[in-house]
Biopython code that builds the backbone (N, CA, C, O; Angstrom):
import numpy as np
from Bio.PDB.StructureBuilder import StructureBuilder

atoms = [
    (1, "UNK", "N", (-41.740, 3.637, -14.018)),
    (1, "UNK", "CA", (-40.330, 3.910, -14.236)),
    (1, "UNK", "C", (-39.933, 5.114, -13.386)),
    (1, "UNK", "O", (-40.463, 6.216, -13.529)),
    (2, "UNK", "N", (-38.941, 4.842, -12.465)),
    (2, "UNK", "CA", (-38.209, 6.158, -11.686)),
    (2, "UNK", "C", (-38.121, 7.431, -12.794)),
    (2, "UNK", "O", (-38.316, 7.404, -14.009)),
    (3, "UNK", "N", (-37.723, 8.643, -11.841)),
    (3, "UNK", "CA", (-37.818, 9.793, -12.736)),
    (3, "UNK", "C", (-36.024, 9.338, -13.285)),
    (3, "UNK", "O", (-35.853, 9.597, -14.477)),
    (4, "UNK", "N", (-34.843, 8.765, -12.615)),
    (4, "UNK", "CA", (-33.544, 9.141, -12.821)),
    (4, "UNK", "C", (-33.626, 7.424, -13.765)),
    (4, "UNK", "O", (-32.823, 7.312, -14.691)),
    (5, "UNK", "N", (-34.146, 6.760, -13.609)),
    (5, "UNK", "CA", (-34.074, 6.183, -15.315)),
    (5, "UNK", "C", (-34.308, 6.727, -16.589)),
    (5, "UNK", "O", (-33.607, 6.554, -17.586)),
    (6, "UNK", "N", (-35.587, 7.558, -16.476)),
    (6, "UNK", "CA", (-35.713, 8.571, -17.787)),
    (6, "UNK", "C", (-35.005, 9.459, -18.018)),
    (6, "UNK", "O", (-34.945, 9.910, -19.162)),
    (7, "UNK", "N", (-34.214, 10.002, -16.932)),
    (7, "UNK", "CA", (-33.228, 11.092, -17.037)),
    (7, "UNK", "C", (-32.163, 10.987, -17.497)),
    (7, "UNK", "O", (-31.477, 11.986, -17.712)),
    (8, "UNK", "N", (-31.554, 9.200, -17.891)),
    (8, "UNK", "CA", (-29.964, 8.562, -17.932)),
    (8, "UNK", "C", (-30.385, 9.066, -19.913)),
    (8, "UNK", "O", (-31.347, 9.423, -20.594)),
    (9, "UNK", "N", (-29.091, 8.802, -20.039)),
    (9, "UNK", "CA", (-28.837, 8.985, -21.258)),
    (9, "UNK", "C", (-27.704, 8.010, -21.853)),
    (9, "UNK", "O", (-26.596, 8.506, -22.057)),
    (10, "UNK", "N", (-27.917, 6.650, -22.142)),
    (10, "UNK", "CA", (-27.315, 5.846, -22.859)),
    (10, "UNK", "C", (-25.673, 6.778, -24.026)),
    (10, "UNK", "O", (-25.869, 7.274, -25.135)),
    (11, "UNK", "N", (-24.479, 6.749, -23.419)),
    (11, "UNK", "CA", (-23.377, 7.110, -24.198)),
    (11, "UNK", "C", (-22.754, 5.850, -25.051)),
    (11, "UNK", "O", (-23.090, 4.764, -24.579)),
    (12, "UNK", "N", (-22.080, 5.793, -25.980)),
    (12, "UNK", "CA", (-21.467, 4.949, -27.157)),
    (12, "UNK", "C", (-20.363, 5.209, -26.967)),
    (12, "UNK", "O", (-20.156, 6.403, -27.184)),
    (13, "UNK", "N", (-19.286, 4.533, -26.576)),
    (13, "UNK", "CA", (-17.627, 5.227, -26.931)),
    (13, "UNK", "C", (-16.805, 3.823, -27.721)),
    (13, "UNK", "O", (-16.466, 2.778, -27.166)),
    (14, "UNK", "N", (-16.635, 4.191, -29.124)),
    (14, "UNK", "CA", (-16.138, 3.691, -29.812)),
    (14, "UNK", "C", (-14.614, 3.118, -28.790)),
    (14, "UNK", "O", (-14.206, 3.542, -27.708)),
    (15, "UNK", "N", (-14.102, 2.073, -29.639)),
    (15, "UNK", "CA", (-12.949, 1.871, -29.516)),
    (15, "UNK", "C", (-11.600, 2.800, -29.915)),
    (15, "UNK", "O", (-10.540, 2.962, -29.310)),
    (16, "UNK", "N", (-12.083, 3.326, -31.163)),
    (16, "UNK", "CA", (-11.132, 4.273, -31.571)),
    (16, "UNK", "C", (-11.562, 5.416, -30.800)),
    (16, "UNK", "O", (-10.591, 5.827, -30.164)),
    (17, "UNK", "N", (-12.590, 6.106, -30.579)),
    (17, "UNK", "CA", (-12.208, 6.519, -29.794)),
    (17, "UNK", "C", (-11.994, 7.471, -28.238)),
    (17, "UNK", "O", (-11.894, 8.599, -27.755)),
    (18, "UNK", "N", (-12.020, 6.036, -27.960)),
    (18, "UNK", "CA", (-11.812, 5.859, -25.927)),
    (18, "UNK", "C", (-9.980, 6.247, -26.264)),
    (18, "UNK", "O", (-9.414, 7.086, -25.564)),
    (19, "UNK", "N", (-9.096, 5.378, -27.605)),
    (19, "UNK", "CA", (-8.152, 5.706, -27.116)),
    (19, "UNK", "C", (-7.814, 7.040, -26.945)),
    (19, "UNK", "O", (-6.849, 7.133, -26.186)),
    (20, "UNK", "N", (-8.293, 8.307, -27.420)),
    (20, "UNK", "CA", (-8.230, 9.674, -27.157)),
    (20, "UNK", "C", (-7.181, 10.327, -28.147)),
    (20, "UNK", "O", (-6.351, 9.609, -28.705)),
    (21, "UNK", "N", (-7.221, 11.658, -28.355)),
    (21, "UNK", "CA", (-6.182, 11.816, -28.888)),
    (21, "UNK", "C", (-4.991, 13.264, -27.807)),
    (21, "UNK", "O", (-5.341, 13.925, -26.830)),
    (22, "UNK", "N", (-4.212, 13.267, -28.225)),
    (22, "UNK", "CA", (-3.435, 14.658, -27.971)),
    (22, "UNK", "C", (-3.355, 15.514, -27.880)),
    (22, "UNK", "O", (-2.845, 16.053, -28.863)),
    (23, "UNK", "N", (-3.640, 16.214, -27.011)),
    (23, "UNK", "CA", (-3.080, 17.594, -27.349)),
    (23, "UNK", "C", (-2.095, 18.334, -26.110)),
    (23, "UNK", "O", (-1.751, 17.881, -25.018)),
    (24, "UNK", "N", (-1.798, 19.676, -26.770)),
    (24, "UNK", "CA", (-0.903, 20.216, -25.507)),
    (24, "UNK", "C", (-1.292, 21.855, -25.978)),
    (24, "UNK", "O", (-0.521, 22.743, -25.614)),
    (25, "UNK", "N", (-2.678, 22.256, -26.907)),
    (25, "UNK", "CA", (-2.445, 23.437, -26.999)),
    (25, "UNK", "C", (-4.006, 23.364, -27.325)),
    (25, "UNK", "O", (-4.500, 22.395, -27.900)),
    (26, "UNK", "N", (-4.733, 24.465, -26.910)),
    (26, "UNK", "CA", (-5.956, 24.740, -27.466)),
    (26, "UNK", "C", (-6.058, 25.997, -27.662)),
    (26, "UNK", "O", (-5.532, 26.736, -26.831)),
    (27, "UNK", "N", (-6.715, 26.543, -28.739)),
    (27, "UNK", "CA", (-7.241, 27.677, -29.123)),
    (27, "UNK", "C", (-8.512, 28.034, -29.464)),
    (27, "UNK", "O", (-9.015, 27.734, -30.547)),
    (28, "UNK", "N", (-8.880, 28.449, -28.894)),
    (28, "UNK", "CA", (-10.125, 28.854, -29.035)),
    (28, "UNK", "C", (-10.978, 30.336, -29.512)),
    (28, "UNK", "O", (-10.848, 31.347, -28.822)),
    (29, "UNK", "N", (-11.480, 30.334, -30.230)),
    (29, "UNK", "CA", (-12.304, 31.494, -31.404)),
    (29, "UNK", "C", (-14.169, 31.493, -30.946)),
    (29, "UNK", "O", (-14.737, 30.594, -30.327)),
    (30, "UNK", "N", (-14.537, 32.237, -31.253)),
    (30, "UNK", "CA", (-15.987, 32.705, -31.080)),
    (30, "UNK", "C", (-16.543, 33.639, -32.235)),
    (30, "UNK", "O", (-15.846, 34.390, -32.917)),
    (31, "UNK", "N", (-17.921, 33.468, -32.339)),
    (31, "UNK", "CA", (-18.723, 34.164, -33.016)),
    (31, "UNK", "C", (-19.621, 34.287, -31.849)),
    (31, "UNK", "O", (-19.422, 33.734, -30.768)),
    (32, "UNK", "N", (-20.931, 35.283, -32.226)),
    (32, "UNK", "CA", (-22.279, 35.475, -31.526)),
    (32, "UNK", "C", (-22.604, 34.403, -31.206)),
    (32, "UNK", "O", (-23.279, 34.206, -30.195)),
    (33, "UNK", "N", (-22.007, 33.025, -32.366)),
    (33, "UNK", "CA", (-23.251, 32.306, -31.949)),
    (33, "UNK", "C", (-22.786, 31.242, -31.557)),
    (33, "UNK", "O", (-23.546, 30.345, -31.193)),
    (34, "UNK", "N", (-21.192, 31.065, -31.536)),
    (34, "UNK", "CA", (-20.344, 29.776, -31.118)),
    (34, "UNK", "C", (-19.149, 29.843, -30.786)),
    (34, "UNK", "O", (-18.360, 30.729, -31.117)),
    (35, "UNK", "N", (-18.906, 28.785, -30.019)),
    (35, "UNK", "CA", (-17.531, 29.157, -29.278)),
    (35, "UNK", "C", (-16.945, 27.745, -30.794)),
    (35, "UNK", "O", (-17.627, 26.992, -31.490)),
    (36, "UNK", "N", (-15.467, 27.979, -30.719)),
    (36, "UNK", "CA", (-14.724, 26.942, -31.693)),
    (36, "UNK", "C", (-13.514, 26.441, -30.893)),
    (36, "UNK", "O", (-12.615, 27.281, -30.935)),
    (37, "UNK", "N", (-13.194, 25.369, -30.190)),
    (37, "UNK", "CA", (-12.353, 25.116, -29.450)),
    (37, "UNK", "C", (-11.455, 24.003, -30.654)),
    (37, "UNK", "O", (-11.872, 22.874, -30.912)),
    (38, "UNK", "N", (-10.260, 24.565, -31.241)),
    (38, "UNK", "CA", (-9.173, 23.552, -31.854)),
    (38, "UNK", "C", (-8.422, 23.329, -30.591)),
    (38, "UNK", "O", (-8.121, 24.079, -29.663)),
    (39, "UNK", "N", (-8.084, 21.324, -30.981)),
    (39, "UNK", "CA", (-7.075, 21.249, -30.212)),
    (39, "UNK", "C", (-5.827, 20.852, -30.900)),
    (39, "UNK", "O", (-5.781, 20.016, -31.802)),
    (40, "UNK", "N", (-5.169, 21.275, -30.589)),
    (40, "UNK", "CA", (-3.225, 21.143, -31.476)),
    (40, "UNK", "C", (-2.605, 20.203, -30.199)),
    (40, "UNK", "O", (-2.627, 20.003, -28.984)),
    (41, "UNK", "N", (-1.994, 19.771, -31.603)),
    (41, "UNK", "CA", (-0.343, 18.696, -30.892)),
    (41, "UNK", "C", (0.576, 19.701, -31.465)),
    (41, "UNK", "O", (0.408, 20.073, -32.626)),
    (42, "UNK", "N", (1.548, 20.174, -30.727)),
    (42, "UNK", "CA", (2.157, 20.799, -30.826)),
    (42, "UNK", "C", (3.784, 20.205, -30.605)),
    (42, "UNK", "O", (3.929, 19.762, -29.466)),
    (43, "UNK", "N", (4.971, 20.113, -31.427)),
    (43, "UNK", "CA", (6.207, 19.185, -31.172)),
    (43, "UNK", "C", (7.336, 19.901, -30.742)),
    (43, "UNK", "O", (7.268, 20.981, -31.329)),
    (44, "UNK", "N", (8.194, 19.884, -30.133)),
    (44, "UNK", "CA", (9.291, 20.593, -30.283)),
    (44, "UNK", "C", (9.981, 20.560, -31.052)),
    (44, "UNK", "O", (10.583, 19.519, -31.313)),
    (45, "UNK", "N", (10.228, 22.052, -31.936)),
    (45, "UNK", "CA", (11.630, 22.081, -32.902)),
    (45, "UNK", "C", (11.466, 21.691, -34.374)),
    (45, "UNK", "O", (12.225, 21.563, -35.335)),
    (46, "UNK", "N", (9.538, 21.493, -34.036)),
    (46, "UNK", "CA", (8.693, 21.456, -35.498)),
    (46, "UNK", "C", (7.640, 22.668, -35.738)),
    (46, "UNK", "O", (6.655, 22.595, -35.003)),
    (47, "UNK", "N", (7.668, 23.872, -36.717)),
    (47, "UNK", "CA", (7.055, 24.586, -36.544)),
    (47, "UNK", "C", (5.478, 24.953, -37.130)),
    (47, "UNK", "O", (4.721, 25.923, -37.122)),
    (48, "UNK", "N", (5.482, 23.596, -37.624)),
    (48, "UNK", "CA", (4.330, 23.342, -37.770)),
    (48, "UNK", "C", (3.011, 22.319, -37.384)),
    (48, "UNK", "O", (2.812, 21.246, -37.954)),
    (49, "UNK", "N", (2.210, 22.844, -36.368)),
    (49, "UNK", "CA", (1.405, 22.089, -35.768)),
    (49, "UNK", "C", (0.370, 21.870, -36.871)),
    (49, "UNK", "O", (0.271, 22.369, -37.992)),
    (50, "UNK", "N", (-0.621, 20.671, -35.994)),
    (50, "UNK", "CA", (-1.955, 20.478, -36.393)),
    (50, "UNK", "C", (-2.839, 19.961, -35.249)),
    (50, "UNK", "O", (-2.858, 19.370, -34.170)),
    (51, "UNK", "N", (-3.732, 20.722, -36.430)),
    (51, "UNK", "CA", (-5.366, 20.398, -35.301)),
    (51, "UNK", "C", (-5.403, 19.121, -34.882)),
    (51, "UNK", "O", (-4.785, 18.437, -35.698)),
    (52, "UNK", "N", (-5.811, 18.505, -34.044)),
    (52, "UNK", "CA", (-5.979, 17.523, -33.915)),
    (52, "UNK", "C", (-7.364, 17.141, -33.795)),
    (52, "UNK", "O", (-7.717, 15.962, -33.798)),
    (53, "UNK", "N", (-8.305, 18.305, -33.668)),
    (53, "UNK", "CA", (-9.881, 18.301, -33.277)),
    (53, "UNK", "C", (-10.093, 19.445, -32.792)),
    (53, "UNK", "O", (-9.490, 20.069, -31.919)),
    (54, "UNK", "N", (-11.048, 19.710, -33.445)),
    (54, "UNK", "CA", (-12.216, 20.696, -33.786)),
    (54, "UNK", "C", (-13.483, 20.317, -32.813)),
    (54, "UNK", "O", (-14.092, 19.286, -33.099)),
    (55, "UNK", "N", (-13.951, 21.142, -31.596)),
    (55, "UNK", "CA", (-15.456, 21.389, -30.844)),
    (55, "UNK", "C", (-16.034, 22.192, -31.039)),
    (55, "UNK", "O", (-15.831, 23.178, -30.332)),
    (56, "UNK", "N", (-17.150, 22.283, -32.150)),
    (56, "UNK", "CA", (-17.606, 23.738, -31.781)),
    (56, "UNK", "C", (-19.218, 23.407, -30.979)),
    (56, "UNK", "O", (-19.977, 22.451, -31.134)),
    (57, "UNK", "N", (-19.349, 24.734, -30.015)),
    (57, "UNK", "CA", (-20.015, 24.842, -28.914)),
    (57, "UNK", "C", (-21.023, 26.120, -28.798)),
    (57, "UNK", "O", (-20.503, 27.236, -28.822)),
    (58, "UNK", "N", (-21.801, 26.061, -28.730)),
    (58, "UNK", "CA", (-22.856, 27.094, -28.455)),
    (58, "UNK", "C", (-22.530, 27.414, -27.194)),
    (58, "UNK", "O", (-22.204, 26.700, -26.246)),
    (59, "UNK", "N", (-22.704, 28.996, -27.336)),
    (59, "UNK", "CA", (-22.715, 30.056, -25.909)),
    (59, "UNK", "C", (-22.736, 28.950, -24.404)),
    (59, "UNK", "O", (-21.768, 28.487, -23.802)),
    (60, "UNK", "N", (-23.804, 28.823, -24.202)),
    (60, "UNK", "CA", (-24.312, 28.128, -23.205)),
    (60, "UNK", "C", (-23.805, 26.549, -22.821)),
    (60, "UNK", "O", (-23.996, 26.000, -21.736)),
    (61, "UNK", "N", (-23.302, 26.127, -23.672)),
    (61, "UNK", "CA", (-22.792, 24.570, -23.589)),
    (61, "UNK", "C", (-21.030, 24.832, -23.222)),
    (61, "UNK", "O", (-20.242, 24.054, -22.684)),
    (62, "UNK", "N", (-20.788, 26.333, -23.784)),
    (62, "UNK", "CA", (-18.876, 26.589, -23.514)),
    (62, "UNK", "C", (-19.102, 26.948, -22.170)),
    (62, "UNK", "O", (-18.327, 26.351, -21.423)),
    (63, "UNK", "N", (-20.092, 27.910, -21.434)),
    (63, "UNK", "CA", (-20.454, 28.097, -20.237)),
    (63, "UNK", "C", (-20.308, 26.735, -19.212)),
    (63, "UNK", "O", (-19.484, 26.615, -18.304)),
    (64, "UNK", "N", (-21.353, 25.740, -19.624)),
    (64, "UNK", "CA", (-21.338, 25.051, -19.049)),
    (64, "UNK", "C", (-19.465, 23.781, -18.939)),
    (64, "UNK", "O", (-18.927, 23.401, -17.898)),
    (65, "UNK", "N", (-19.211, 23.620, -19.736)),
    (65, "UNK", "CA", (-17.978, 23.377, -19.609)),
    (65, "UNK", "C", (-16.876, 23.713, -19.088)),
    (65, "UNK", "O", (-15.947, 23.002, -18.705)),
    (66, "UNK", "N", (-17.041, 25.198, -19.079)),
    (66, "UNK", "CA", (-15.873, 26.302, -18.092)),
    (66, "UNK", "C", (-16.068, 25.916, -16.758)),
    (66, "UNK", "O", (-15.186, 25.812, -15.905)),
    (67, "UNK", "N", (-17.656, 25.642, -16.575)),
    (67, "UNK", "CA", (-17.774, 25.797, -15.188)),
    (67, "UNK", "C", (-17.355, 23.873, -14.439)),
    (67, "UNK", "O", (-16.831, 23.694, -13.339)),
    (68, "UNK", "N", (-17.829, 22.581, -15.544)),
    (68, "UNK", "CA", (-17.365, 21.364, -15.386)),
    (68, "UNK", "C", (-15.949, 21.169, -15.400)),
    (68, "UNK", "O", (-15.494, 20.061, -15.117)),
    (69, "UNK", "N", (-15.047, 22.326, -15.761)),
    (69, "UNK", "CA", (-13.216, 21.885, -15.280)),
    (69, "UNK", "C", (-13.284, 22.862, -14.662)),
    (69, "UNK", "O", (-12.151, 23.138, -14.266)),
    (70, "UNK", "N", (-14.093, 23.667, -14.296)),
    (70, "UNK", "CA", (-13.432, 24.456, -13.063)),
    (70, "UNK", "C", (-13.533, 23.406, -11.792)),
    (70, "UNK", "O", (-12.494, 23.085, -11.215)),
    (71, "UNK", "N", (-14.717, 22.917, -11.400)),
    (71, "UNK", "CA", (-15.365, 22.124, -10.792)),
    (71, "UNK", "C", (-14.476, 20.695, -10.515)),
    (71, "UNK", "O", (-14.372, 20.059, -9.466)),
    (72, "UNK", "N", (-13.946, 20.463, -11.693)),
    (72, "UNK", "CA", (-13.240, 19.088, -11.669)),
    (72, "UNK", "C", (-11.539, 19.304, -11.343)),
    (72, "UNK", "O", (-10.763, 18.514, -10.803)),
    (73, "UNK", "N", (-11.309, 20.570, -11.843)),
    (73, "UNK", "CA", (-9.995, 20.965, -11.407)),
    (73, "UNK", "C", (-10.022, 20.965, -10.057)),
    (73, "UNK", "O", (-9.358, 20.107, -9.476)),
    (74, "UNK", "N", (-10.697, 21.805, -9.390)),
    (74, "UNK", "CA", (-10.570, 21.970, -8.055)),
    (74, "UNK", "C", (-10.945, 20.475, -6.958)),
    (74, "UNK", "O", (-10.658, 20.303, -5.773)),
    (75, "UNK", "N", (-11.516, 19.773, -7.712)),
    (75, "UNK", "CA", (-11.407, 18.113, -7.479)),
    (75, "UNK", "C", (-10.234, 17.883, -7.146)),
    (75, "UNK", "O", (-9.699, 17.859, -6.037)),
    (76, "UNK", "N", (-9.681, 17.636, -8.612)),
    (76, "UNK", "CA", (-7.880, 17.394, -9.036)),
    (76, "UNK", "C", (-7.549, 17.854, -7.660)),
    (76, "UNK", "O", (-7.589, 17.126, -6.669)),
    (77, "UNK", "N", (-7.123, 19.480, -7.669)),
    (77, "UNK", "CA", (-6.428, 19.736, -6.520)),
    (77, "UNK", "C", (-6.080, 19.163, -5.030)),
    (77, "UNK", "O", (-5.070, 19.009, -4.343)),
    (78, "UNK", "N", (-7.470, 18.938, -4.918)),
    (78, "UNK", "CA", (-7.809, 18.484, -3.099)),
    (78, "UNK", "C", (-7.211, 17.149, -3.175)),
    (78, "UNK", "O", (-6.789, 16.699, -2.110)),
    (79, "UNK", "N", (-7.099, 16.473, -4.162)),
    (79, "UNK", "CA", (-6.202, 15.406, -3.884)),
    (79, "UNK", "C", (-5.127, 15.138, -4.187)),
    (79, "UNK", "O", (-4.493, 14.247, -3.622)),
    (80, "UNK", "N", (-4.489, 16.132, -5.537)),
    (80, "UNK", "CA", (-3.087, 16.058, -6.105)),
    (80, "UNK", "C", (-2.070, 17.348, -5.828)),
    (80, "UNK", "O", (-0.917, 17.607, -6.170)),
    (81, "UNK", "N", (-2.980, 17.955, -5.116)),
    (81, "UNK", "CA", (-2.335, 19.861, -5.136)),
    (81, "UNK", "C", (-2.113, 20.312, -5.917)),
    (81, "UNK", "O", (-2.170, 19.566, -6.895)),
    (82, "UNK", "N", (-1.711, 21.720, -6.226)),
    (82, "UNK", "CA", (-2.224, 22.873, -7.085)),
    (82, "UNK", "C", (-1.587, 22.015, -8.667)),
    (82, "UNK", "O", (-0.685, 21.178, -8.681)),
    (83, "UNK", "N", (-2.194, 22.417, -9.623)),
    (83, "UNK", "CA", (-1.497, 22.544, -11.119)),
    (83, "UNK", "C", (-0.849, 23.702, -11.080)),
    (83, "UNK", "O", (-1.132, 24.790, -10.579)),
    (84, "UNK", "N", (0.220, 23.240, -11.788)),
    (84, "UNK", "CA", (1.038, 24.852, -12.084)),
    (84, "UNK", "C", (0.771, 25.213, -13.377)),
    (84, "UNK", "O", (0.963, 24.478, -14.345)),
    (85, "UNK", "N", (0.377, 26.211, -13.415)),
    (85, "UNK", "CA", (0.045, 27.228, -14.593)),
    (85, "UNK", "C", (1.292, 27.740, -15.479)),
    (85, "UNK", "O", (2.215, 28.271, -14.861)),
    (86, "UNK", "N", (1.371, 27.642, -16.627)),
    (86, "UNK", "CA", (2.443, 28.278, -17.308)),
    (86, "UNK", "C", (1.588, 28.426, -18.813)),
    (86, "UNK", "O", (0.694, 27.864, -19.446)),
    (87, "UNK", "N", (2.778, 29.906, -18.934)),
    (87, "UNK", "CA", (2.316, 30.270, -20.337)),
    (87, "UNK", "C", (3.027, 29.617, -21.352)),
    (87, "UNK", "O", (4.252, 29.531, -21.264)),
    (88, "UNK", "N", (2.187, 28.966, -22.666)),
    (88, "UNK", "CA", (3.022, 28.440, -23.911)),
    (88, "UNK", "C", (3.299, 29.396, -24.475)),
    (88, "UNK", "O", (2.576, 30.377, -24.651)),
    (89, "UNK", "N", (4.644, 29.193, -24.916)),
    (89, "UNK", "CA", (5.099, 30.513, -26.113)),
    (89, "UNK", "C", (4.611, 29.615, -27.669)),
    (89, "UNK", "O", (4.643, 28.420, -27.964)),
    (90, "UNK", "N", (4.175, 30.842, -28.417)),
    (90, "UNK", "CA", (3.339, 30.323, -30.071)),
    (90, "UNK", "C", (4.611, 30.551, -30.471)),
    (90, "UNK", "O", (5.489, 31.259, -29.979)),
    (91, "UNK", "N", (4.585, 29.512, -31.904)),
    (91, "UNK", "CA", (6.307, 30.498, -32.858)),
    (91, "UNK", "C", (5.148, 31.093, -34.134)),
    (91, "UNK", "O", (5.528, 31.335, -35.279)),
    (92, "UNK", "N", (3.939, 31.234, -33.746)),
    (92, "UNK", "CA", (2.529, 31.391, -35.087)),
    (92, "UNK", "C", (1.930, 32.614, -34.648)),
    (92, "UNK", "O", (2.237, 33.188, -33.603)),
    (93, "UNK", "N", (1.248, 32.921, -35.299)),
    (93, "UNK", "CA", (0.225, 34.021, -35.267)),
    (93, "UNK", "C", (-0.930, 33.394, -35.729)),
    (93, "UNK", "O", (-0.645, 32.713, -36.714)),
    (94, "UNK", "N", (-1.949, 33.340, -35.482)),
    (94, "UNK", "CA", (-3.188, 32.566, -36.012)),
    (94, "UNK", "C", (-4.292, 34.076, -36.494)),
    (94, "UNK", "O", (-4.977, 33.969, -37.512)),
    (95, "UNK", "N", (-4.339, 35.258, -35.744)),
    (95, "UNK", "CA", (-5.633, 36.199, -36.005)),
    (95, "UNK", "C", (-6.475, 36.084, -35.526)),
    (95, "UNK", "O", (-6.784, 34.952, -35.153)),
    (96, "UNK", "N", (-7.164, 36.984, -35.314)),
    (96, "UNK", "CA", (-8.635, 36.540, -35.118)),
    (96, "UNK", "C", (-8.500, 36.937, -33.322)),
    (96, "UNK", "O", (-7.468, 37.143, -32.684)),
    (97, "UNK", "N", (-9.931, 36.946, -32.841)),
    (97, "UNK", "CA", (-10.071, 36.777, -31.263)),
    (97, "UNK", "C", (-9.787, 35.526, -30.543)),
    (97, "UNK", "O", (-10.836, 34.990, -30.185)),
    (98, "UNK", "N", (-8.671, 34.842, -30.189)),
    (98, "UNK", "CA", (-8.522, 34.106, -29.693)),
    (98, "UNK", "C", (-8.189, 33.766, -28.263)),
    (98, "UNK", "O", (-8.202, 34.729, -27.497)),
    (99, "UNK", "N", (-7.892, 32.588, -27.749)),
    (99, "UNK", "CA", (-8.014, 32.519, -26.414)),
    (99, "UNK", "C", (-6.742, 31.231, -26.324)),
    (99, "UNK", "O", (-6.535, 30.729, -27.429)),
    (100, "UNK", "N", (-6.144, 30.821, -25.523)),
    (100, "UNK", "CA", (-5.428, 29.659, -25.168)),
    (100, "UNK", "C", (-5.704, 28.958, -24.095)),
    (100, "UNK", "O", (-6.317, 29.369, -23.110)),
    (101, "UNK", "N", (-5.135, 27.593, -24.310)),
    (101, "UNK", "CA", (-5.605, 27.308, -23.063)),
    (101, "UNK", "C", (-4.528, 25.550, -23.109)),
    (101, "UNK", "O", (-4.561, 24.781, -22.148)),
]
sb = StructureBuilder()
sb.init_structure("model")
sb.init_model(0)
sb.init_chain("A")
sb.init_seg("    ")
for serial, (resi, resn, name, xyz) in enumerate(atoms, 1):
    if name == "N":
        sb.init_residue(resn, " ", resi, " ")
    sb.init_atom(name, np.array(xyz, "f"), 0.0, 1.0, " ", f" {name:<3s}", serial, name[0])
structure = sb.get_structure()
């Protein structure tokens, strides 16, 4: 057996869900020992969101992810040109060390 047959890793993607869900807001929290990435749907002119999904991620696996959309963004680019960056305004306060994205 080749070494890159033993190396594949058989994935499952349900039907429910490939269809994916929503979001337009992430927040993200940490401890020592984990990163917590919520993702929110967020509506206009409703001031109350919800999670839509919960990742939580060890140190090293949020690392590695920062660095797989940096990587894939700059993909994006070379063929669609730049994303424009903008800041979301919160109408919330959540606490805590957080991050957006």
């Amino acid at each position: 057996m080749s070494e890159n047959k033993q190396n594949q890793i058989n994935i499952e993607l349900s039907d429910e869900m490939a269809e994916g869900i929503y979001s337009n807001l992430a927040i993200i929290t940490h401890s020592n020992a984990e990163f917590i990435i919520d993702f929110v749907k967020m509506m206009p002119g409703v001031p109350k969101a919800k999670v839509k999904s919960r990742i939580i991620l060890t140190p090293q696996h949020a690392k590695r992810l920062m660095n797989a959309l940096r990587e894939n963004i700059s993909k994006y680019e070379q063929v669609h040109g730049p994303v424009k960056d903008s800041e979301p305004t919160l109408p919330f306060s959540l606490g805590g060390p957080t991050a957006q994205a």
